[in-house]
C-alpha positions, 0 to 999 in steps of 0.5 A, spaced: 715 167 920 722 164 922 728 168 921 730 163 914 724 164 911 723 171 911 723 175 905 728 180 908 733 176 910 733 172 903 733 179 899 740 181 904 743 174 902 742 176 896 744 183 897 750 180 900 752 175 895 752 180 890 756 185 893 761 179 895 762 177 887 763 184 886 769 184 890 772 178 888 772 180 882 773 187 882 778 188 876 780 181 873 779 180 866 776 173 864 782 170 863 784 171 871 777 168 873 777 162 868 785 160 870 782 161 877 779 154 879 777 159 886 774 164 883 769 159 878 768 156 884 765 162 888 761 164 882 758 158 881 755 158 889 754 164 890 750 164 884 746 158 886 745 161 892 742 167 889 737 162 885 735 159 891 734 165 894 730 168 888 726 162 888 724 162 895 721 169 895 714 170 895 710 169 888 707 176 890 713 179 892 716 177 885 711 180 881 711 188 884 718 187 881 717 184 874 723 188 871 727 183 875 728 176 869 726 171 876 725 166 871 731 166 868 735 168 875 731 161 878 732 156 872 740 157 872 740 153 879 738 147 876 744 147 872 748 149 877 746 143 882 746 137 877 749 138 870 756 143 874 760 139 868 756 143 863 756 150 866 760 155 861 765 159 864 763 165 859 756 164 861 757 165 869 763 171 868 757 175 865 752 173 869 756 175 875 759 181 872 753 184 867 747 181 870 747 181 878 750 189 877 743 190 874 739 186 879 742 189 885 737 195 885 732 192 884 734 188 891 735 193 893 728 197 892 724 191 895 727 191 901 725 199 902 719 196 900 718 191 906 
């Protein structure tokens, strides 16, 4: 299986864009990230890059870790990609800040599992 698709080395994209985010993030309010045009920015990418990742890794793979929303983490890609103009800052402030935190173990249990 060549180096890009394979699950592991997605799941670390994933780990490492999430730890990325933290980091950039790491104590600002809402209000220093939506004045940032950066900040929103790699937000916007990194989540996109997750969404991508998430929607490439094995059905089977996803399914042993249900308690992940990998709909939800997949459907927001599209947005991200085709209707940008749209995307609400709130909403891409709380899925960095609130949900990847929560999706990091779970990445985390499916690389031990591989």
């Amino acid at each position: 299986m060549a180096a890009s698709k394979s699950p592991r080395l997605r799941l670390l994209h994933m780990r490492d864009e999430i730890d990325s985010l933290a980091n950039e993030l790491a104590g600002l309010t809402f209000e220093t990230y939506r004045q940032s045009y950066g900040l929103r920015r790699t937000t916007e990418r990194a989540i996109q890059i997750i969404s991508e990742t998430a929607r490439s890794l094995p059905e089977e793979l996803r399914a042993r870790h249900a308690q992940a929303p990998w709909a939800d983490i997949i459907a927001i890609g599209n947005p991200l990609r085709h209707e940008y103009y749209r995307i609400d800052d709130r909403v891409l402030w709380e899925t960095a800040t609130a949900d990847l935190p929560k999706l990091r173990p779970i990445i985390l249990r499916m690389l031990e599992d591989l």
